[in-house]
Structure formats: structure tokens, C-alpha cells
C-alpha positions, -999 to 999 in steps of 0.1 A, spaced: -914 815 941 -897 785 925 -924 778 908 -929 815 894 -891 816 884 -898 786 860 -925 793 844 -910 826 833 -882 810 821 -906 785 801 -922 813 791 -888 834 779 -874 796 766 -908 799 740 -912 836 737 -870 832 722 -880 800 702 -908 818 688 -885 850 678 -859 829 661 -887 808 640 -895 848 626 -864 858 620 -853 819 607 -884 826 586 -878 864 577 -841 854 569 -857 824 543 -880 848 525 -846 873 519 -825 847 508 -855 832 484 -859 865 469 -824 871 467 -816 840 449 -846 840 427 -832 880 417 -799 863 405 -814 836 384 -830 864 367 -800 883 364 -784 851 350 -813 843 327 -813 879 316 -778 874 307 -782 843 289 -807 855 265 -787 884 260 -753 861 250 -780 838 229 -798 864 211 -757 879 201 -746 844 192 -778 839 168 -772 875 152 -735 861 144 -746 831 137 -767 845 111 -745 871 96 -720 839 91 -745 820 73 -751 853 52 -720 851 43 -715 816 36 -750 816 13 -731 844 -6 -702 831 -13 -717 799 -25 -738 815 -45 -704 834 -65 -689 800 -63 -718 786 -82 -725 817 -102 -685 816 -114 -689 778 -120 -719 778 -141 -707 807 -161 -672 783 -168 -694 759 -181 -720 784 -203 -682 793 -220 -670 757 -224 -707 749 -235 -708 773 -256 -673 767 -269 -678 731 -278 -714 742 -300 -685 765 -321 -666 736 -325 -695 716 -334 -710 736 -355 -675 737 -370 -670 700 -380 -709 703 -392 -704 729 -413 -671 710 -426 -690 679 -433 -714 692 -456 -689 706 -474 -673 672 -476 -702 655 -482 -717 681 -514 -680 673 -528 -691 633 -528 -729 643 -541 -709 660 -572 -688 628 -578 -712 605 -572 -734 622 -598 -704 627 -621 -696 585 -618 -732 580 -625 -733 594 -651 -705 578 -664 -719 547 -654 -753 550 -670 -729 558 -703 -710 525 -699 -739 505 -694 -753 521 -727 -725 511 -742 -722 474 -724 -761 466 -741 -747 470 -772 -719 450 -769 -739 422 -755 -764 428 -784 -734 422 -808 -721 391 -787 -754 374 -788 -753 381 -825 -721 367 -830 -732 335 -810 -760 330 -828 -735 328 -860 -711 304 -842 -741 284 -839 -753 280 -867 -714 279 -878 -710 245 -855 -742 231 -868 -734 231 -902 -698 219 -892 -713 192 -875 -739 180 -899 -708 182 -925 -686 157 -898 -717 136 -889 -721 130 -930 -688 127 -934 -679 104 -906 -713 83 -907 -716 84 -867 -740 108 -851 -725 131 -825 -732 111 -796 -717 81 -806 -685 102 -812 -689 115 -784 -694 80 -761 -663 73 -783 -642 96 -775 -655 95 -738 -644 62 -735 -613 62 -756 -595 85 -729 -614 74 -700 -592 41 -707 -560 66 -713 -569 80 -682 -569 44 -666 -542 34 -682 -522 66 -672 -529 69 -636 -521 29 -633 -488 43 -646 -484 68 -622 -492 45 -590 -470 25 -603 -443 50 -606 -453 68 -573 -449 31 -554 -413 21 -566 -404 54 -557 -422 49 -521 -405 15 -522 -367 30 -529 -368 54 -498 -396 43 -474 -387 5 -472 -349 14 -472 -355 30 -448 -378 11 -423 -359 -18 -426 -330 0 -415 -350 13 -380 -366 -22 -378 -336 -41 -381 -318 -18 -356 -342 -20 -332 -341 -61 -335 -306 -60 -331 -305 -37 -299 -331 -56 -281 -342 -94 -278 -369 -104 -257 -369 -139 -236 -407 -160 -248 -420 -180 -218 -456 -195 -230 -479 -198 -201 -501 -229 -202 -537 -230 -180 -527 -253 -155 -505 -254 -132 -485 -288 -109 -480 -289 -75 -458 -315 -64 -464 -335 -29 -439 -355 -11 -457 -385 -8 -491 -403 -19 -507 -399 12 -508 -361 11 -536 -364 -16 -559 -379 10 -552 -352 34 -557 -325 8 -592 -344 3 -601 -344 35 -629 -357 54 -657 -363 25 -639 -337 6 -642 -308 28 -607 -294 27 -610 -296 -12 -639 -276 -16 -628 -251 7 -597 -249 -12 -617 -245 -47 -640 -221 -31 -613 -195 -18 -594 -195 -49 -620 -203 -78 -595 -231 -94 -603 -267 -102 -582 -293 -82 -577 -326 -104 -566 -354 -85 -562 -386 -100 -538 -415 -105 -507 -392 -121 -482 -401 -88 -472 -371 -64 -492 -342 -77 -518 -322 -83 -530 -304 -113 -544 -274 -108 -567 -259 -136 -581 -223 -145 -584 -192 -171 -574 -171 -147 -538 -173 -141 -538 -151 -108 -561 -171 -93 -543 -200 -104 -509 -187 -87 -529 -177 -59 -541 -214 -53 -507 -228 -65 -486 -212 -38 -513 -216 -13 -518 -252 -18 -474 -255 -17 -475 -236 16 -504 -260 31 -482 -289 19 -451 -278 35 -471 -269 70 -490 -302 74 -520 -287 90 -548 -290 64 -581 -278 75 -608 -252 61 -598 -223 85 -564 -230 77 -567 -227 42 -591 -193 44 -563 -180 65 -531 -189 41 -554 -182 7 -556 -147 23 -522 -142 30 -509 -155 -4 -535 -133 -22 -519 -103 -4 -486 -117 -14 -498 -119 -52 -509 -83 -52 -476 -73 -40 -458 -91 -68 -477 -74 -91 -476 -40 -80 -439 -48 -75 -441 -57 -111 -455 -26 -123 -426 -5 -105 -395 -30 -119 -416 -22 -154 -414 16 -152 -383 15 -138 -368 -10 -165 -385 14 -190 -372 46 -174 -410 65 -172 -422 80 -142 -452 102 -123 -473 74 -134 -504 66 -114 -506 38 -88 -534 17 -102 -518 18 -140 -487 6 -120 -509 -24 -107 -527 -28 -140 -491 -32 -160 -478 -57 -130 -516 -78 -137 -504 -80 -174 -476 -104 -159 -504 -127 -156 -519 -122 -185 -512 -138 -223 -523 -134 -255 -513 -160 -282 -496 -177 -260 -469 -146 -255 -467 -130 -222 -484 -95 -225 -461 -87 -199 -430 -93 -219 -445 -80 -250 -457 -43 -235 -417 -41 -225 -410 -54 -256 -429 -26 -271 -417 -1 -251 -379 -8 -258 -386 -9 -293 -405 23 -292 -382 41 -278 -352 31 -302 -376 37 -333 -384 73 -318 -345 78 -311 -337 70 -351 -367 95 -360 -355 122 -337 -389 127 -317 -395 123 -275 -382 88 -266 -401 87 -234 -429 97 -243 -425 67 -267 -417 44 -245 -445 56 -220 -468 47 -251 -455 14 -258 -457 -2 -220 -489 12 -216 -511 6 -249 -518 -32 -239 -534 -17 -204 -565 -27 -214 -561 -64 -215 -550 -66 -179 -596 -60 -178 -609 -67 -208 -624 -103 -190 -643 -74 -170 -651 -48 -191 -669 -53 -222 -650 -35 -256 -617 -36 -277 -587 -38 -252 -577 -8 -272 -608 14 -260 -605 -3 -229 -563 8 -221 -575 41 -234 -600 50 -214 -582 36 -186 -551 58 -193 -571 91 -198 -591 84 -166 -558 80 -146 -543 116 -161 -523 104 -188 -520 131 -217 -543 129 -248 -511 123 -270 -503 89 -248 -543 79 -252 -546 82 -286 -514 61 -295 -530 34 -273 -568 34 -285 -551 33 -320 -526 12 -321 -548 -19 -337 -565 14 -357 -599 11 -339 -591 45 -341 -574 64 -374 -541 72 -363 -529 110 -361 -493 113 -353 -460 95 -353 -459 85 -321 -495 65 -333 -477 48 -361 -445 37 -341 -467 22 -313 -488 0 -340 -452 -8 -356 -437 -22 -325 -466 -36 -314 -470 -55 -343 -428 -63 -342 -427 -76 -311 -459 -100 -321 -451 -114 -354 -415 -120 -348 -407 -159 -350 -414 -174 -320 -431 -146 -302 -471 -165 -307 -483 -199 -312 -518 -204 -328 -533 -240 -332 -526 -260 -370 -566 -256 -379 -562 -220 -368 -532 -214 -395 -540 -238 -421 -581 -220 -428 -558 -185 -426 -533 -201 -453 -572 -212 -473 -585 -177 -465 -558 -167 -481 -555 -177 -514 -594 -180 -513 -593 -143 -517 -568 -132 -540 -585 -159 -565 -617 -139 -563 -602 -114 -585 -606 -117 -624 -576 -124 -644 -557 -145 -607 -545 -176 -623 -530 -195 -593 -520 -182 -556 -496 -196 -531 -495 -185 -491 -458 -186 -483 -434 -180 -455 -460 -190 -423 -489 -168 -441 -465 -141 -438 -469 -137 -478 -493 -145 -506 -478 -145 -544 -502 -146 -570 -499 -153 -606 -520 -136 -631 -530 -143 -671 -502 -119 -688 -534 -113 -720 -556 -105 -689 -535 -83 -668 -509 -58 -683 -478 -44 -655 -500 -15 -648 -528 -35 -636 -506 -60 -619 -500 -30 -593 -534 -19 -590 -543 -56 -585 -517 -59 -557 -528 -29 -542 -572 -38 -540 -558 -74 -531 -541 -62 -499 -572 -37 -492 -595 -73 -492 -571 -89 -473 -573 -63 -442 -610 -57 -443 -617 -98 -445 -589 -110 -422 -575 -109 -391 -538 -119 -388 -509 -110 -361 -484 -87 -380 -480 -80 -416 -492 -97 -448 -470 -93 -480 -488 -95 -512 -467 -101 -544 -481 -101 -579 -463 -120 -610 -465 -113 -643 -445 -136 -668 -453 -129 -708 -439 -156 -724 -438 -158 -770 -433 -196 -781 -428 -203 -816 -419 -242 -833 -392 -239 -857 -398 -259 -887 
């Protein structure tokens, strides 16, 4: 019975699951259908809202291709009128030109003809004038066959004659006239430079140390002569070596000559070789170490040097290395004058020449210390020290006004403005005044020879004298020979030969004297 009750409830338990998997199913297949009727519905829809959306869509774009099409229509029409207006005016100005230009055809044809008229009546003037030359022609002829019979000279003799009759007026006139143009020169120009010159003398003198090319060094006692020797000569040679100056050692008691062209080197070793003295210990390392340090000393001096310079001058912004090159000058002489001195010298006297002429007195003065630049290198770079000091100056950013007065200033170059002139003017003012140079007696007497040798070269120089220290050269001339006019053109070509053949510090006077003197006996 048990048994029976559970296998009819196994059997209800499956027929059940069975009925709900038909209706789960039947319920699925109404619910498919039903969904897949909406999506229809929907889609319907949608194609329906689509195909409404394209018709407006369309219609817009209708629209839109209309109204462009007015725009442009409207637009091109504007421009067919302002086309069409700008042919009127056109045509206009055409129309007016040709109207202009048949007025010119009529007066061009009216002034040709009037032209061809005048040329008519040119050909026969020129057929008269060649008439009428051919009668003065034949007039001169006759007059000069008349003159030539007359005369007895042919009429190029006369002519020759004539030709040289005033080309010795000429001559004579224009001797005259340079003559008369100098002493007017000489009235106001030398008045006047001697009165700058002078002043500037008087405002400024220079001290004159001359430098020599060796240099003492005292010791304290004989035996520091061996110890400066050292052990078979080593403390010598080390010395010699580091500084490049020649020790001389020999009997003179307590010292030591020191010898050498280059007078930096020669300080160099001088103060070096004091310093060694004064320490005691004298030994090749020793003196390596204390040559260095007085070599940095040296450059300090000098660049100290340069800076007292500009700032005993009063010019600034100039570069570092021209700084050092002006304190290197200090070193430096030429003639026996310190170039040192002299640049200052220059520059002082610049500036009180430019202050009397009313132009820049420091740009002046920047000229004068600098235009001697080139001699602090001129033992290392080949050239005029005038070049030299130039190029240096422009490579260093100093104006093209300040270079030229230096490369010109012994007129390697042709000078071009005042400030050219004044430079040469001090330059050679600070070198020829008394005492400023020495040169050696065979030096100055062959200049004195050289001299007078040259101004008896010229025809008509009877005797010639080299006075005041070469400084001037008077020369006396045949009064039949030379007339006054020629004794100024004489002066004049002398002084030319004088500064293409020599070469002299300063300025060389040149005086010609003509004395006509009538002697008669009384008997």
C-alpha cells in the first residue's frame, strides 16, 4: 500500500513537472511573439519618424539651394553693373586719349614742318659760313705771307718765340705769386703756431731720464760673487736662463753688471738677483721660484703703469691689453728718451693744442698717449711702429678717428684731419725739444754732411751751412744766377729733397740768401 501511495505520488510529482515545462514553454513562445510584435511596432515607427525627418530634411536643403542660388544670382548681377560700369569709364578715358593724342599728331606735324623749314634755312647759313671761312683763309694767308716777309721769321719760329717768351712770364709770374702766397702763409700761420706751440711749452715740462742697457746690482761683500757663481757655475746659468740677461762678473769690486736689449727682462733679472742677495739662499730652484714671482711683480707694474697713465691723462673705457701695452712702453726707449714719458708728453701737449683750436680735447689726448702703441711690439711684429699701434688700436675697438691719427702720425699714411696733424705736431714737439734725444757724434755730424751735401746739388747754391744742431740749413746762392723769385722756389724743392732723402727727429728749417751787391772804384 505504501509502496502504491509513492509511486503515484512520483507519478503526480512528474505528471506536474511535465505540465509546468508546457505551460513554462507555451508562456515563452507568447512572450517571444509578443516582444518580437513590439519591435516591429517600434521599427515601424522609426522608419515612419526617419522617412518625415528626410522629407524635412530635404525641403530645408530646397530651400537653402534656393536661396544661394538668389544670393549668387544678386551678386553676380552687382558685379555685371560694376563690370559693366568700369568698360563706360574705360572706354571713356580711351576715347579721351585719342582725342588728346590727334591734338599732339597735329602739333607734331605742325613743328615738323617748321623744323624741316629751319633746317632749310640752317644749310644755307652754313653754306655762307663756310664761304666766309674760306675768305678768312685766304685773308690770314696773305696776312701771314705779308708778316713772314716782313718780319723775316717763318711762322713757326714766331711762334716757338712767342711760346717761349711767356712760358718764361708765366714762370716768372707764378714764382711771384708763391712767393706772395708764402709771406702771407708766413704772417698768419707761423704767428700763429708759434703762439699754440709756445703755450703748450709753457704749460707743460716733461722730466728726461735716459735709460742705458745695463743695469748694477750692488752686493755687500766680495764673497757673494762666488755664491752667485755657484758650484761650476750652475746658479749663474740658471739665473741667465730664467731671465735671458747676461751676468758680467769681473774685477769691478761689489757688483754685478747685468746686460741686455730688453729692459723688462733686465728689471726682471735686476730685482730678482737683489732679492736672492738679500735672502742668502742661492740655488737653481730658488732662483726659478723668485724669477717667477718678480716677473709677476713686473707685469703688475706695468699694468699699474698703464692705469696711472690713463688716469694722469684723464681718458677712459680703454681696453685692458692697450692699458698693459702703454705700461710696457715704460720700458721702452727710443733715442734714448723714454717712450713712456714721451706718449704723456704727447698727450698733454695734444690736448692743450686741441683746447687753443677749439676741437675734442680728449679725444686728443686719447690720440696722443696711444699713437706710440706700437713700439711697446715692434721687436715682435715685423712693420712701421705706426702700422703696428694702428692695427693694435683698431683690433682693441678704438674708433677709426683715433687709428688714423696714430698710423699717420710719422705720415706712413697721408693725414686727413686735425686731430692727424696735431698728433704728428706733438709728437714731433716732445722729440726735438733740447734735451729730449741723444744720437751718437758720427750719427749727427754725416746728417750735418747730408745736409749741405744736398742743398749744393742744386744749380746756382754757392755755399751752405747746417746750423743750430741740424735744426737749420742756410744756403747762399749766385745773385746773376738766382733772382728773389727763384730764391723761394729754390727753398721750397730744397726742403722737398731734404724729406724724401733724410731722416731727422723734428723739423728742418731751410733759409735761402740772396745778397746783390754793385762795386765800383772811384778814380
Amino acid at each position: 500500500m505504501l509502496n502504491l501511495s509513492v509511486g503515484l505520488y512520483i507519478v503526480l510529482v512528474l505528471g506536474m513537472a511535465v505540465l509546468g515545462g508546457i505551460i513554462g514553454f507555451l508562456l515563452s513562445k507568447r512572450y517571444s511573439e509578443g516582444k518580437v510584435g513590439a519591435a516591429n511596432e517600434v521599427a515601424k515607427r522609426l522608419i515612419e519618424d526617419a522617412e518625415k525627418e528626410a522629407e524635412i530634411l530635404k525641403k530645408e536643403a530646397l530651400l537653402q539651394a534656393k536661396e544661394k542660388f538668389y544670393q549668387e544670382k544678386a551678386e553676380f548681377e552687382k558685379e555685371t553693373v560694376e563690370k559693366r560700369q568700369e568698360l563706360q569709364n574705360l572706354e571713356r578715358r580711351i576715347i579721351q586719349r585719342e582725342s588728346h593724342l590727334d591734338k599732339k599728331i597735329e602739333m607734331l606735324d605742325t613743328k615738323e614742318a617748321e623744323v624741316h623749314r629751319k633746317e632749310k634755312g640752317l644749310a644755307q647759313q652754313e653754306k655762307n659760313v663756310q664761304e666766309q671761312e674760306k675768305k678768312v683763309v685766304e685773308l690770314m694767308e696773305r696776312q701771314r705771307a705779308q708778316l713772314e716777309n716782313i718780319a723775316k721769321m717763318s711762322s713757326e719760329e714766331a711762334k716757338r718765340l712767342l711760346m717761349d717768351s711767356m712760358e718764361e712770364e708765366a714762370r716768372h709770374e707764378a714764382a711771384k705769386r708763391i712767393k706772395k702766397i708764402d709771406e702771407e702763409a708766413r704772417e698768419t700761420a707761423d704767428k700763429k703756431a708759434k703762439e699754440i706751440i709756445s703755450l703748450a711749452i709753457q704749460r707743460y715740462a716733461g722730466e728726461y731720464v735716459a735709460e742705458q742697457t745695463v743695469s748694477v746690482v750692488n752686493l755687500p761683500n766680495e764673497e757673494m760673487k762666488g755664491r752667485i757663481i755657484g758650484r761650476e757655475g750652475r746658479n749663474i746659468r740658471a739665473l741667465e736662463a730664467a731671465t735671458g740677461i747676461d751676468l758680467i762678473i769681473d774685477d769691478t769690486p761689489e757688483a754685478v753688471i747685468l746686460s741686455g736689449f730688453n729692459p723688462v727682462r733686465r728689471e726682471v733679472a735686476r730685482i730678482a738677483l737683489e732679492r736672492l742677495v738679500n735672502d742668502g739662499r742661492i740655488h737653481p730652484a730658488r732662483i726659478e721660484e723668485i724669477v717667477q714671482k718678480v716677473e709677476q711683480e713686473v707685469e703688475a707694474s706695468i699694468r699699474e703703469a698703464g692705469e696711472q697713465a690713463t688716469f694722469d691723462v684723464g681718458v677712459h673705457s680703454i681696453h685692458p691689453e692697450v692699458i698693459k701695452l702703454i705700461g710696457r712702453l715704460k720700458y721702452r726707449t727710443s733715442y734714448a728718451q723714454n717712450v713712456y714719458q714721451h706718449s704723456l708728453e704727447v698727450a698733454f701737449l695734444c690736448g692743450i693744442m686741441a683746447a687753443e683750436l677749439g676741437i675734442n680735447v680728449k679725444q686728443a689726448k686719447r690720440a696722443g698717449l696711444l699713437h706710440d702703441i706700437g713700439k711697446a711690439v715692434d721687436h715682435e711684429v715685423e712693420g712701421p711702429h705706426g702700422r703696428i699701434g694702428a692695427d693694435l688700436a683698431k683690433k682693441y675697438g678704438e674708433s677709426p678717428t683715433i687709428v688714423h691719427a696714430i698710423a699717420s702720425h710719422h705720415e706712413e699714411e697721408k693725414p686727413e684731419s686735425i686731430l692727424d696733424v696735431l698728433v704728428e705736431a706733438a709728437d714731433a714737439l716732445s722729440g726735438a725739444r733740447p734735451g729730449a734725444r741723444r744720437e751718437m757724434i758720427e750719427t749727427y755730424v754725416k746728417r750735418l754732411e747730408d745736409l749741405e751735401k744736398i742743398a749744393q746739388s742744386f744749380q746756382g747754391v754757392e755755399k751752405s751751412y747746417a746750423i743750430q744742431a741740424g735744426r737749420e740749413i742756410r744756403v747762399m746762392v749766385q745773385p746773376d744766377r738766382i733772382s728773389d723769385e727763384a730764391s723761394a722756389m729754390l727753398s721750397r724743392e730744397i726742403a722737398r729733397k731734404i724729406e724724401k732723402e733724410l731722416t731727422y727727429p723734428g723739423q728742418i728749417k731751410v733759409t735761402v740768401i740772396r745778397e746783390m751787391r754793385a762795386v765800383e772804384i772811384a778814380k
